[in-house]
C-alpha positions in Angstrom: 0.0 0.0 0.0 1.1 4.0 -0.6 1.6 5.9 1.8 -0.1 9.0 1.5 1.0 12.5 2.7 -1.5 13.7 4.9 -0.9 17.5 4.1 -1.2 16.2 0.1 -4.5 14.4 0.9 -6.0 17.3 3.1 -4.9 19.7 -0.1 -7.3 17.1 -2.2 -9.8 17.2 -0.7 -9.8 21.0 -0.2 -9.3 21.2 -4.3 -12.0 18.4 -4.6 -14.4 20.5 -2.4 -13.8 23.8 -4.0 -14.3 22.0 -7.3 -17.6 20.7 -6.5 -19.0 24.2 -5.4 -17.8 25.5 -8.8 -19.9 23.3 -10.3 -22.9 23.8 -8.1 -22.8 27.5 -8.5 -22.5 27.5 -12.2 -25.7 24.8 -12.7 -27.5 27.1 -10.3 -26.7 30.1 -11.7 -27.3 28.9 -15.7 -30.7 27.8 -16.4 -31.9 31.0 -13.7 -33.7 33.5 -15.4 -33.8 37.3 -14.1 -37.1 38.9 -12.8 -36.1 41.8 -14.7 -35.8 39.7 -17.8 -39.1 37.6 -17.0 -41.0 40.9 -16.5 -40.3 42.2 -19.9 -40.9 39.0 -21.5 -44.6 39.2 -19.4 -44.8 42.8 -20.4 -44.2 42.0 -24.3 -46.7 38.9 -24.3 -49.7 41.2 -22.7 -49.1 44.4 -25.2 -49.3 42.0 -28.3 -52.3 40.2 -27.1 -53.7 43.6 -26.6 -52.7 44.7 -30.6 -53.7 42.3 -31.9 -56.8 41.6 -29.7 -57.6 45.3 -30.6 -56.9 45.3 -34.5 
């Protein structure tokens, strides 16, 4: 069996663990969509049904 350093396991596993929040922040933060954006989408949706209901 290797013997492992145990200041080169504990640097692993910090890597490993900053690694994996990476990755969690940048799934959470890709598929979010802003309010700001989802508002203007809303408002563009209720002023064509409005033109067009209106024409």
């Amino acid at each position: 069996m290797h013997q492992h350093d145990p200041r080169e396991s504990q640097a692993d596993r910090l890597r490993r663990r900053l690694q994996e929040r990476q990755d969690r922040m940048a799934k959470n933060t890709r598929p979010r969509i802003s309010p700001f954006t989802l508002l203007s989408i809303v408002v563009i949706l209720i002023l064509l049904f409005i033109v067009r209901g209106g024409a």
